[in-house]
C-alpha positions as CSV (number, residue, x, y, z in Angstrom):
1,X,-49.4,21.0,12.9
2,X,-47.2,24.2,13.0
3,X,-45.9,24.7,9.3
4,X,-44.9,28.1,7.3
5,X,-47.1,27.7,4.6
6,X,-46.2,30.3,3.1
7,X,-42.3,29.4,2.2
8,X,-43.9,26.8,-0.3
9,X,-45.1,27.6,-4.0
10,X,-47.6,26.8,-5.2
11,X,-48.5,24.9,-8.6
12,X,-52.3,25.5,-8.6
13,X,-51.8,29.5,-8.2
14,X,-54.4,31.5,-9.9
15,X,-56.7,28.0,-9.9
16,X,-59.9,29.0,-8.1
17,X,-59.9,27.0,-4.7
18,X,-63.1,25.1,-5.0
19,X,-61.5,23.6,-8.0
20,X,-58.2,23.3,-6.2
21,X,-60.4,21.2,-4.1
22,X,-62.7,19.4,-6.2
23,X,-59.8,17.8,-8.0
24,X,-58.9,16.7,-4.5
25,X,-61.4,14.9,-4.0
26,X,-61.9,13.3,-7.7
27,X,-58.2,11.9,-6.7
28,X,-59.8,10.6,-3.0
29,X,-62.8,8.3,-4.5
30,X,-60.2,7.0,-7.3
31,X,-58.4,5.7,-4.7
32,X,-61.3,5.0,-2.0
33,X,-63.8,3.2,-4.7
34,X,-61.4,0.2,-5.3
35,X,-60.4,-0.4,-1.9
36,X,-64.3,-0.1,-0.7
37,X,-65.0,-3.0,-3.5
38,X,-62.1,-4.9,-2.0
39,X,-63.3,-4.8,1.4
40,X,-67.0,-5.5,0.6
41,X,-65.9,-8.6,-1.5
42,X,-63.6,-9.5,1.3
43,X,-66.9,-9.5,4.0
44,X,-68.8,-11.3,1.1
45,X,-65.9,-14.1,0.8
46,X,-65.6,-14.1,4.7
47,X,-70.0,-14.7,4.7
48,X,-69.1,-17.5,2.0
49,X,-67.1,-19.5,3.4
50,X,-69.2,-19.9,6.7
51,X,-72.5,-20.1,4.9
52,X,-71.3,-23.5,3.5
53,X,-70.0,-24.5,6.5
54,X,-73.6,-24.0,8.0
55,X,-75.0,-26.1,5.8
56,X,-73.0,-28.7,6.3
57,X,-74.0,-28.4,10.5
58,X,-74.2,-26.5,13.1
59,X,-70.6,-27.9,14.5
60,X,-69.2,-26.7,11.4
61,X,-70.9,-23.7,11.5
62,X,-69.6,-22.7,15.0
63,X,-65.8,-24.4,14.5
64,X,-65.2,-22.3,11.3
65,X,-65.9,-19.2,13.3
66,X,-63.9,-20.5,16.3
67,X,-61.1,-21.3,13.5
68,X,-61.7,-17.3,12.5
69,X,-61.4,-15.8,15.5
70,X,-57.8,-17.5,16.2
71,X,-56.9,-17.1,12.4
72,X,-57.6,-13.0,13.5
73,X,-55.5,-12.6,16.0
74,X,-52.7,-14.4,15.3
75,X,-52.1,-14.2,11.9
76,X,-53.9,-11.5,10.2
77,X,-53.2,-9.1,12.8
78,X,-49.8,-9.8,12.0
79,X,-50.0,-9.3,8.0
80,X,-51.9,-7.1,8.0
81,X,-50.2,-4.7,10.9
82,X,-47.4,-5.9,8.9
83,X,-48.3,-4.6,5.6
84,X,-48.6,-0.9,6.7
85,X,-44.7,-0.9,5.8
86,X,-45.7,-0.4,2.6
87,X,-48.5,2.1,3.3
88,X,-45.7,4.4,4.7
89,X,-42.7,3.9,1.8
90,X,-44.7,3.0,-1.7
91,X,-46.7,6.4,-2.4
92,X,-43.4,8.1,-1.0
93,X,-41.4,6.3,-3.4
94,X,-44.1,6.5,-6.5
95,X,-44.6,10.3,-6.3
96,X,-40.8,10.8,-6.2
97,X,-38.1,10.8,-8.8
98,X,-37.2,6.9,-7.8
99,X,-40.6,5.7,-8.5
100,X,-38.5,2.9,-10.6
101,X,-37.5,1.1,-7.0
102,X,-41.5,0.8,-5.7
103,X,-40.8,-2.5,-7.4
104,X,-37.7,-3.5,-4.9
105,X,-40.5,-2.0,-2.0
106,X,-42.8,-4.6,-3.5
107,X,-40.3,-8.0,-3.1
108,X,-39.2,-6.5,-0.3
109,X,-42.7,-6.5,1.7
110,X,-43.5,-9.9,0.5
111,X,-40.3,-11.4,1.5
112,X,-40.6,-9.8,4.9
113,X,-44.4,-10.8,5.3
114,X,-43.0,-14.4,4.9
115,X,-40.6,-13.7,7.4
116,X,-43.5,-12.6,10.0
117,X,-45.7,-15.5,8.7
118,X,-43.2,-17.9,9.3
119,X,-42.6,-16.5,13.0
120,X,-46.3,-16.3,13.7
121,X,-47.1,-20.0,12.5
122,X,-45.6,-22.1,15.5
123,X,-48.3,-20.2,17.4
124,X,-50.9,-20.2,15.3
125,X,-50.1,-24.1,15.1
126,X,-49.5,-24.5,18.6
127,X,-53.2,-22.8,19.4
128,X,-54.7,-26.1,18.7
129,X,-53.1,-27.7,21.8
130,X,-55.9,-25.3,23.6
131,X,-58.7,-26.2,21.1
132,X,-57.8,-30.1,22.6
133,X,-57.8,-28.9,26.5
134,X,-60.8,-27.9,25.5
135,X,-62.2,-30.6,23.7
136,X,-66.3,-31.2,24.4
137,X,-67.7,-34.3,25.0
138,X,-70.4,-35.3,22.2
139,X,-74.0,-35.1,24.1
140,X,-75.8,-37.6,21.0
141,X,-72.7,-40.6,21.8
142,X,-72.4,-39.4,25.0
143,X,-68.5,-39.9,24.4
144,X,-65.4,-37.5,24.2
145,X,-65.1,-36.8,20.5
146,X,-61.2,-37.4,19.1
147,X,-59.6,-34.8,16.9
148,X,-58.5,-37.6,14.7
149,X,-61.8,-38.8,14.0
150,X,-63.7,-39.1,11.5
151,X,-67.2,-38.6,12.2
152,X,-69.7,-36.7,14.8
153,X,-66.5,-33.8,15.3
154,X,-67.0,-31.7,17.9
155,X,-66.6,-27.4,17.4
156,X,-63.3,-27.9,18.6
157,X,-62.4,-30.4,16.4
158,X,-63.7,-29.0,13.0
159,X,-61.7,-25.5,14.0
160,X,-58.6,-27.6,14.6
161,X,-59.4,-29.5,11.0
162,X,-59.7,-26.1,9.5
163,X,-56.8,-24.0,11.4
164,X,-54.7,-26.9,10.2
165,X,-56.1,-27.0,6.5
166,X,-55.9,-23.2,5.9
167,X,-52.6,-21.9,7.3
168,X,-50.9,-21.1,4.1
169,X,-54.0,-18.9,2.7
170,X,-52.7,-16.5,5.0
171,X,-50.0,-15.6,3.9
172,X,-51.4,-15.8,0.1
173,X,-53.8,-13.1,1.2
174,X,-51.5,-11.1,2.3
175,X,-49.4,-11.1,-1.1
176,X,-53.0,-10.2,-2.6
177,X,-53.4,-7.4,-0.7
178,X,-49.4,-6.0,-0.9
179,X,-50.3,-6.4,-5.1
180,X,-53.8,-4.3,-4.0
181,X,-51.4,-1.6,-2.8
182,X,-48.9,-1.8,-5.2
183,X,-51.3,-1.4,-8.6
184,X,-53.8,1.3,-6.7
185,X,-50.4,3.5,-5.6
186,X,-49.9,3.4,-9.1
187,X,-53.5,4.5,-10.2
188,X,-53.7,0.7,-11.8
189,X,-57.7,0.8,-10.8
190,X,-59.3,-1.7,-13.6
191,X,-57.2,-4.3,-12.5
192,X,-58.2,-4.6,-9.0
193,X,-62.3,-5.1,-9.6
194,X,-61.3,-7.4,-11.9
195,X,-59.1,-10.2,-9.9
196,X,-61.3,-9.5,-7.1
197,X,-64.7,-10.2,-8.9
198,X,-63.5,-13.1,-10.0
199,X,-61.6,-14.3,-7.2
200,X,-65.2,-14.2,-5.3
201,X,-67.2,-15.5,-8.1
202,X,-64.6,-18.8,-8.2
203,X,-64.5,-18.9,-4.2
204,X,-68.7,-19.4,-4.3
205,X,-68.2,-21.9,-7.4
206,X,-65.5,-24.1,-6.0
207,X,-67.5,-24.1,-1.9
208,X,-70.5,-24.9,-4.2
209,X,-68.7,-27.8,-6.2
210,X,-66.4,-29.0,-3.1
211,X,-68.7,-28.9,-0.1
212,X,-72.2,-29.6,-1.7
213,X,-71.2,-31.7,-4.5
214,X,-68.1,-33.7,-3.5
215,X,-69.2,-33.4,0.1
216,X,-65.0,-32.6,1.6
217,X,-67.0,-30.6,4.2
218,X,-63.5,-29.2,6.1
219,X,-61.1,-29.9,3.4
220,X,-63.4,-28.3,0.7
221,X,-63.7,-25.3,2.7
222,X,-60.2,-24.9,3.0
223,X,-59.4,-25.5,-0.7
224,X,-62.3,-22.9,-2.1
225,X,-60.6,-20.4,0.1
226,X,-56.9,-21.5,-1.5
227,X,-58.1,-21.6,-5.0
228,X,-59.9,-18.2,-5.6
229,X,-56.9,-16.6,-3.5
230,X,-54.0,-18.2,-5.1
231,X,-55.4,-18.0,-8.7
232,X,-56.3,-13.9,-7.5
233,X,-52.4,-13.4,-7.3
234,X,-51.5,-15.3,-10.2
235,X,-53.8,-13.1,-12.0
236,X,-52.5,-9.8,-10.5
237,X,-48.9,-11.4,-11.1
238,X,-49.4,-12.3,-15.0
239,X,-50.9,-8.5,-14.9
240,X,-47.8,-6.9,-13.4
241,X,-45.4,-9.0,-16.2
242,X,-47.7,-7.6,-19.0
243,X,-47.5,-4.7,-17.9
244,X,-44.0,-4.3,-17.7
245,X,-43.3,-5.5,-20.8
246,X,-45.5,-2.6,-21.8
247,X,-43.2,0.1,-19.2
248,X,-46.4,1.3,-18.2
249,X,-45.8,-0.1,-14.4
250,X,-43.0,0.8,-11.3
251,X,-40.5,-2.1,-12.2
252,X,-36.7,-1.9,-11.8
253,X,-36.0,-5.6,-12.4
254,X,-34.8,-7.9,-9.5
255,X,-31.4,-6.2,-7.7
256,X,-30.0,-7.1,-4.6
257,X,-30.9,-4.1,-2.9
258,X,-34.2,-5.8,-1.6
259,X,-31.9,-7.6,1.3
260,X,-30.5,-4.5,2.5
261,X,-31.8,-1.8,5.0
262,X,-34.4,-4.5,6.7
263,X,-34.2,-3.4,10.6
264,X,-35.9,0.3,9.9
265,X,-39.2,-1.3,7.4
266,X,-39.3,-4.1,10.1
267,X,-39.4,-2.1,13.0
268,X,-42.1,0.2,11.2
269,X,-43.9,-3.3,10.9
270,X,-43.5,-5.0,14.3
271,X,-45.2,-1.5,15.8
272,X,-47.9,-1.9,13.2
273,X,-48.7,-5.6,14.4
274,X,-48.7,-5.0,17.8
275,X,-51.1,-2.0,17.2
276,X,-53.5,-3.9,15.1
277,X,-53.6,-7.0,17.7
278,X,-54.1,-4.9,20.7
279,X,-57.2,-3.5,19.1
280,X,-58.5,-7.4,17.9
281,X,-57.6,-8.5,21.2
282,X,-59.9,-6.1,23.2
283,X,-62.8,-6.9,21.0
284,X,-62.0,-11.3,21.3
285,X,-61.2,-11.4,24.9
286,X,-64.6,-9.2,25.4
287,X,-66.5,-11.9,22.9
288,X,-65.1,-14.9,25.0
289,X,-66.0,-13.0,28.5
290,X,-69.4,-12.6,27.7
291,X,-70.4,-16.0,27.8
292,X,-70.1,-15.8,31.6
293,X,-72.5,-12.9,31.3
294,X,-75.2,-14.8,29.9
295,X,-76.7,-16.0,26.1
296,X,-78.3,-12.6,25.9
297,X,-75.5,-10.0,26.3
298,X,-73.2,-12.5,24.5
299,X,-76.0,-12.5,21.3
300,X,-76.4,-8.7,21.7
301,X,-72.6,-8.3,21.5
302,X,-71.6,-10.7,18.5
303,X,-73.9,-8.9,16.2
304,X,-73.2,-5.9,16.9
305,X,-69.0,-7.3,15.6
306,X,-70.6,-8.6,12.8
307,X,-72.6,-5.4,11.9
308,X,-69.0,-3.6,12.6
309,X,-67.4,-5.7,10.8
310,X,-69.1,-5.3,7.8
311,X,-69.0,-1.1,8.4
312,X,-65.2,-1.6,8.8
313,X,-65.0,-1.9,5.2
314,X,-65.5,1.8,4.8
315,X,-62.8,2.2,7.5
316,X,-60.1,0.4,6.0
317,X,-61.1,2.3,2.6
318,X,-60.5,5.1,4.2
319,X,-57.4,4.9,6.0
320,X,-55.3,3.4,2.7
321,X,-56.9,6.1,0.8
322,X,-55.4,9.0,3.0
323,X,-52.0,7.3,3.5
324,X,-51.6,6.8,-0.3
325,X,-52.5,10.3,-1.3
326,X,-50.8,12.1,2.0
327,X,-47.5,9.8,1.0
328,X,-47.8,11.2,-2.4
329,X,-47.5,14.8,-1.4
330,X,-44.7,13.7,1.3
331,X,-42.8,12.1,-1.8
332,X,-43.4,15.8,-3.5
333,X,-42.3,17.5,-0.3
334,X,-45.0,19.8,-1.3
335,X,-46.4,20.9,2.5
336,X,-49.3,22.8,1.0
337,X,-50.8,20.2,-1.2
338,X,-50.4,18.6,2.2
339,X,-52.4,20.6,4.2
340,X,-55.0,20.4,1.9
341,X,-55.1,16.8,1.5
342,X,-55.5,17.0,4.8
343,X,-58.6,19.1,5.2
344,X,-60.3,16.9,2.4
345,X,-59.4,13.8,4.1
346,X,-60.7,15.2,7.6
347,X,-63.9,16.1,5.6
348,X,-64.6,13.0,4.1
349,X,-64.2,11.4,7.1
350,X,-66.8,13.1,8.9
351,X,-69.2,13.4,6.1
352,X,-68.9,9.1,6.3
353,X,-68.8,8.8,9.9
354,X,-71.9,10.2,10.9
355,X,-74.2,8.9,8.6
356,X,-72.8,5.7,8.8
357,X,-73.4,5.8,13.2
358,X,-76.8,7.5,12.3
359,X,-77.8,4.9,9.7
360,X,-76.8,2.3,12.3
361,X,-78.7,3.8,15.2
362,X,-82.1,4.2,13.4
363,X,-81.8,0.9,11.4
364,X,-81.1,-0.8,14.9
365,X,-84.4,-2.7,15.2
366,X,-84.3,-3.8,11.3
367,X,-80.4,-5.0,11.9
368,X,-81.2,-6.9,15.2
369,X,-84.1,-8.9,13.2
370,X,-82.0,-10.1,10.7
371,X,-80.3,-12.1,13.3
372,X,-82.7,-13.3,16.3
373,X,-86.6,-13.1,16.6
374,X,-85.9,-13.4,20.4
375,X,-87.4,-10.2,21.8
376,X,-84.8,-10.5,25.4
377,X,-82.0,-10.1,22.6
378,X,-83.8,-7.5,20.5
379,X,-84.5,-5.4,23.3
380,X,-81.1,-4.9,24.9
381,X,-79.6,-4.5,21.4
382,X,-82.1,-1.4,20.6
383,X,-81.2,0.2,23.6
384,X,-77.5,0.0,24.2
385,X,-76.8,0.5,20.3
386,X,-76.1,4.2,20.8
387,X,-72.6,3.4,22.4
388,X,-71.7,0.9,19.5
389,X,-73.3,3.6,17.2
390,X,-70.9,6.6,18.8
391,X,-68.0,4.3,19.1
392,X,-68.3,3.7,15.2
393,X,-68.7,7.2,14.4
394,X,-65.1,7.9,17.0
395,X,-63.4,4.8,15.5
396,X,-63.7,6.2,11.9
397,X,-62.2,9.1,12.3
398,X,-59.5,8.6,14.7
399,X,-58.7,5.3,12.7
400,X,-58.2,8.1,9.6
401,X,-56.1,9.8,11.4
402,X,-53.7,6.9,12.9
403,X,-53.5,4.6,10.1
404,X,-54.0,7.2,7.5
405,X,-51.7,10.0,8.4
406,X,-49.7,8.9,11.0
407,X,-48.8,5.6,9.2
408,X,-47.8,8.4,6.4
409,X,-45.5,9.7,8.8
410,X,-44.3,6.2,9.7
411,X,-45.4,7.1,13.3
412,X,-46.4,3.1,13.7
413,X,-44.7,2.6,16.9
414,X,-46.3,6.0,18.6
415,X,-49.8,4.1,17.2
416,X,-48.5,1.0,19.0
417,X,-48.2,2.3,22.3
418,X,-51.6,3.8,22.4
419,X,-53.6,1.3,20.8
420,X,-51.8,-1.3,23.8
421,X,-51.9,0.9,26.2
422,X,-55.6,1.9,26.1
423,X,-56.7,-2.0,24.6
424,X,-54.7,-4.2,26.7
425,X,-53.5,-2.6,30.0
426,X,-56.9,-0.5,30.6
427,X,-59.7,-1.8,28.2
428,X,-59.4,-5.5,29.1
429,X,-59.2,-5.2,32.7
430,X,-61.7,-3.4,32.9
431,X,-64.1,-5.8,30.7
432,X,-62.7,-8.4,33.4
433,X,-63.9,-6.3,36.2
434,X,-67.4,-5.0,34.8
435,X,-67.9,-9.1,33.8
436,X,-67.1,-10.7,37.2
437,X,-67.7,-8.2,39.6
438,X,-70.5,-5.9,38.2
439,X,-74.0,-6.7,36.5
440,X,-74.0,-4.5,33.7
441,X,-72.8,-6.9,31.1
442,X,-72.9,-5.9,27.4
443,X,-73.8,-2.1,28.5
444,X,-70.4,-2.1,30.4
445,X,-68.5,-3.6,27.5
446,X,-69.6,-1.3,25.4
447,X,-69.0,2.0,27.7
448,X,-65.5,0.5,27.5
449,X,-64.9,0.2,23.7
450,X,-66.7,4.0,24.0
451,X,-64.3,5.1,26.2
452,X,-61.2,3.7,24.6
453,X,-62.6,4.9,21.2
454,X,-63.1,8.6,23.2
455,X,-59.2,8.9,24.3
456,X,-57.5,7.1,20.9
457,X,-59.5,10.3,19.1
458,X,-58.5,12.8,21.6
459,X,-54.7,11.0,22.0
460,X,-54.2,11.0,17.9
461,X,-56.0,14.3,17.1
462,X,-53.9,16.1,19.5
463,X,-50.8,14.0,18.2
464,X,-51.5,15.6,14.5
465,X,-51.5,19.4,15.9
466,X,-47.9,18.6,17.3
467,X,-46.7,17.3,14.1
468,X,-43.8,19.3,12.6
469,X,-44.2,18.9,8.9
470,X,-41.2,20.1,7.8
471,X,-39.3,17.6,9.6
472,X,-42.0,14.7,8.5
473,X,-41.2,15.8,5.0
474,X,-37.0,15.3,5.9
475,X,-37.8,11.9,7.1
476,X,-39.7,10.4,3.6
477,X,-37.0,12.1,1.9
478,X,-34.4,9.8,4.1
479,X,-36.6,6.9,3.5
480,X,-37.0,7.0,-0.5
481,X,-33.3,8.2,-0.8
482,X,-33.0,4.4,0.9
483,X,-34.5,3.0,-1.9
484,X,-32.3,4.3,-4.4
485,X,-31.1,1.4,-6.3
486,X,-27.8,2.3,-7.6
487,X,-27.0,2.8,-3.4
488,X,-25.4,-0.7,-3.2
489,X,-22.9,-0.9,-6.9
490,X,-22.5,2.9,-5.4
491,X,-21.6,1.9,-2.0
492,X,-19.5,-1.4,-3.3
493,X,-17.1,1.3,-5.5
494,X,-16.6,4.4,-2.5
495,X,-15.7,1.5,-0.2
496,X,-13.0,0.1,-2.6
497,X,-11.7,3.7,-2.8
498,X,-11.7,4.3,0.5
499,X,-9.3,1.0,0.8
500,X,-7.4,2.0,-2.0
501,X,-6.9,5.6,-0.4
502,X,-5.8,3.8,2.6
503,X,-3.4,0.9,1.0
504,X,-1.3,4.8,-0.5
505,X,-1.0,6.3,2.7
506,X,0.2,2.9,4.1
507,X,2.7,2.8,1.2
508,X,4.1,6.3,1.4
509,X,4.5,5.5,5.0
510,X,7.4,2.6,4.1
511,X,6.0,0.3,6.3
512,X,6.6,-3.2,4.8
513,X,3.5,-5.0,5.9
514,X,1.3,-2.2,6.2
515,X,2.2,-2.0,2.4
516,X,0.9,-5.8,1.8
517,X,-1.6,-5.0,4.2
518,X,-3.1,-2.6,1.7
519,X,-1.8,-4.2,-1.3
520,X,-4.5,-7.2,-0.1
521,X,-7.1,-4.8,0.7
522,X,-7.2,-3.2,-3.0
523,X,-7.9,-6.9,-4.7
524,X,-11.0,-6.9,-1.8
525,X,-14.3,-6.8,-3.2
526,X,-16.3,-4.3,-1.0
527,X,-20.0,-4.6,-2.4
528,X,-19.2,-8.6,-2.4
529,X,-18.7,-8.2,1.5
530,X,-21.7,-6.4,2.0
531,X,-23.9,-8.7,0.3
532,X,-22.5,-12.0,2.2
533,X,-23.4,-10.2,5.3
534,X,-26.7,-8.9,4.4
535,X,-27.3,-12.4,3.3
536,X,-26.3,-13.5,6.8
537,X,-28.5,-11.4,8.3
538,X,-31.4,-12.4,6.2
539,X,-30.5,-16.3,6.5
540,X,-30.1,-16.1,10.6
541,X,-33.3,-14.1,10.6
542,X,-34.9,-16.5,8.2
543,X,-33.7,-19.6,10.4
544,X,-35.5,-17.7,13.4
545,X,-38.7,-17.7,11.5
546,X,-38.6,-21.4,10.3
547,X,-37.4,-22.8,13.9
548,X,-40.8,-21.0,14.9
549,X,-42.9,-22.7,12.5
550,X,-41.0,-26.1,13.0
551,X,-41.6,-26.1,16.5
552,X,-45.2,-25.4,15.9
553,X,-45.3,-28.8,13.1
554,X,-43.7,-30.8,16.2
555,X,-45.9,-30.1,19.0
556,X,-48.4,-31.6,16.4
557,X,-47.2,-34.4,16.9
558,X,-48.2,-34.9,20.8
559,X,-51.8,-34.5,20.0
């Protein structure tokens, strides 16, 4: 990262640098505490929600987690790549002189997240079609099980039911987590283990009171999941008015400057999606391949997800932590501070990721046990875990340095390419090759994902070296000078001068209809003109998005 330090000043001159350092840190586990709860409530949710689906059967068991995996890669894959938009422009914005327009950044990410929800949800619909192709026959009737019916549902079925019930809580969750991000950028910590403590605690009461009690089995399910999520962003909502009201919090009031300047934050957010899916789609499409491998290597590779899974959490905490606290020194154009957020966050990440791989490689015989006494499945685990244990250990830091710095950088679509590249044009033909034409099964899958996990480190690492800051710092400048919200009155007024400056050089020209020409354009209305066609653009793009989602409700229809 080639930068002249030494043309910056420093605030913190004379202040020993351990302390320098120390506070540095102090700010890191402000920010990295809250979004670890998060997480780890959000795996604790995830484990509620198909607990009591396992008691209901094993069918509903196995269809909720069917019901999952599509609900990952099509929808919160999207979102969720989606929602790095704001990753990149709130801490730039917050730590600036504009912090007032984080709040137009904030309806501005969740009118665009509806936008990619609406697109993504004829798909996400449409999947089910495939859930009926491959609809099982019931082996106690002995019958082909409907996806209408009532009783004796097949895994197929209840992941239809619940893909069908639950495709709104998507994009609920996703409004939760935008609020996450907009109260933590503004060091609003309380608020968040608040809503999300008892957003879980009302998700296990209502699965408790819906599935066990009333017995709605699918429904129930679904409606635990709405209720604790929905009445989470109410809660966070009603926080953010008091607030306000109080003028503690980043709030401009509603302007119209939240339809304008779309193409740039959705282009940042399209990049972030198709990164996020190419790295869910090597992990699924090696899940579903396995099966042809055997019950063993398929067991042996579905814990080890779930055990990754649940270490993500640390990941993810991570990542937001160092884009929130790299975009605050980007918003300050302070390239020091940034250098030395840097270190810290390069620290920290390495200080996590080893004893996190370490603790996973000697715990291995412990972890395995908690899911399978079967000593076939035990075996292989305990010795192929030191790929899984490496990749973890790789994943953590490079994921740091993608969706933590780079995303700072709004370098999404450089992320993109990469992640697809190495996922979907190397990692999963290869999984196909080791699966149908080798025997090493779940050891080859995993030398994959260790292989990919090698190059994305070397790839991004090398990417951060080649980084010029001073031209990283010119660009969030750009982007929060976008967010000024005066821009669009301001813009409304120079383009009526500019057409009354014309309509006088047309008149001193004696020109007749030149002269009524410009007498017409000084009654125009400039700003009103550019708000129709920002609305136009909006509407069309809008009308794309539903016509997606309709044609998703139809094809229901032929079921």
């Amino acid at each position: 990262m080639s930068v002249d330090v030494t043309a910056v000043p420093r605030h913190d001159e004379g202040v020993p640098v351990w302390r320098k350092y120390l506070k540095l840190e102090k700010e890191f586990f402000l920010i990295f505490i809250p979004f670890l709860y998060i997480q780890g409530l959000e795996c604790i949710s995830y484990v509620t929600t198909t607990y009591f689906a396992g008691l209901i059967d094993e069918t509903h068991l196995a269809g909720i987690g069917l019901g999952f995996t599509v609900s990952n890669i099509l929808l919160i894959s999207s979102l969720y790549g989606y929602s790095s938009v704001f990753d990149t422009y709130g801490p730039q914005i917050y730590s600036s002189d504009n912090r007032k327009s984080l709040g137009v950044l904030l309806i501005k990410c969740l009118l665009q997240g509806l936008f990619v929800f609406l697109t993504m949800l004829g798909p996400y619909l449409g999947s089910v079609h495939l859930l009926h192709f491959f609809a099982e026959k019931d082996i106690d009737q002995g019958e082909e099980t409907d996806l209408h019916s009532a009783g004796n549902l097949s895994v197929q079925a209840v992941a239809t039911r619940f893909i069908l019930y639950s495709f709104a809580y998507r994009y609920v969750d996703n409004c939760v987590v935008t609020f996450y991000k907009y109260f933590v950028t503004q060091k609003h910590y309380g608020i968040i283990f608040v809503v999300s403590t008892v957003s879980l605690a009302v998700n296990i009461l209502a699965n408790y009171l819906l599935v066990n009690v009333m017995k709605l089995t699918i429904l129930g399910l679904a409606l635990a999941m709405y209720i604790s999520r929905t009445l989470n962003l109410l809660l966070q909502i009603g926080y953010s008015f008091a607030c306000n009201l109080k003028g503690n919090i980043a709030w401009n009031g509603f302007s119209f400057h939240i339809f304008d300047g779309w193409w740039d934050m959705m282009k940042l957010g399209l990049s972030g999606i198709l990164g996020l899916i190419a790295d869910i789609a090597l992990v699924e499409v090696s899940t579903f391949l396995m099966q042809i491998a055997g019950a063993v290597d398929l067991s042996v590779l579905i814990i080890n997800v779930n055990v990754y899974v649940l270490l993500s959490a640390f990941i993810f905490a991570h990542c937001y932590s160092v884009s929130i606290m790299g975009g605050y020194e980007l918003g300050r154009h302070n390239k020091a501070n940034f250098i030395s957020v840097s270190k810290v966050s390069i620290f920290n990440a390495v200080a996590m990721a080893v004893p996190l791989a370490l603790s996973y490689w000697l715990s291995r015989r412990r972890i395995v046990r908690l899911f399978t006494d079967n000593e076939d499945i035990i075996e292989k685990f305990v010795g192929a875990i030191w790929m899984p244990s490496t990749v973890l250990c790789l994943d953590y830091i490079h994921s740091m340095l993608s969706w933590g710095f780079l995303v700072a950088f709004g370098k999404q679509r450089f992320q993109a390419m990469v992640s697809s590249g190495l996922c979907c044009f190397v990692g999963v033909p290869l999984v196909v090759y080791i699966v149908f034409k080798t025997d090493m099964g779940v050891k080859g899958v995993f030398l994959v994902f260790l292989g990919v996990a090698s190059t994305k480190f070397i790839v991004f690492l090398t990417r951060m070296f080649f980084l010029n800051l001073d031209e990283e710092i010119a660009a969030a400048k750009g982007r929060i000078d976008e967010f000024q919200v005066e821009d669009t009155v301001e813009h409304g007024e120079v383009g009526h001068m500019r057409l009354k400056s014309k309509t006088e050089v047309i008149a001193n020209q004696g020109l007749e209809k030149m002269e009524a020409a410009g007498e017409f354009a000084k009654k125009v209305d400039f700003s009103k003109l550019e708000k129709r066609r920002m609305l136009t653009k909006i509407f069309l793009l809008f009308a794309f998005a539903l016509s997606s989602s309709l044609a998703g409700a139809l094809s229901l229809l032929f079921l």
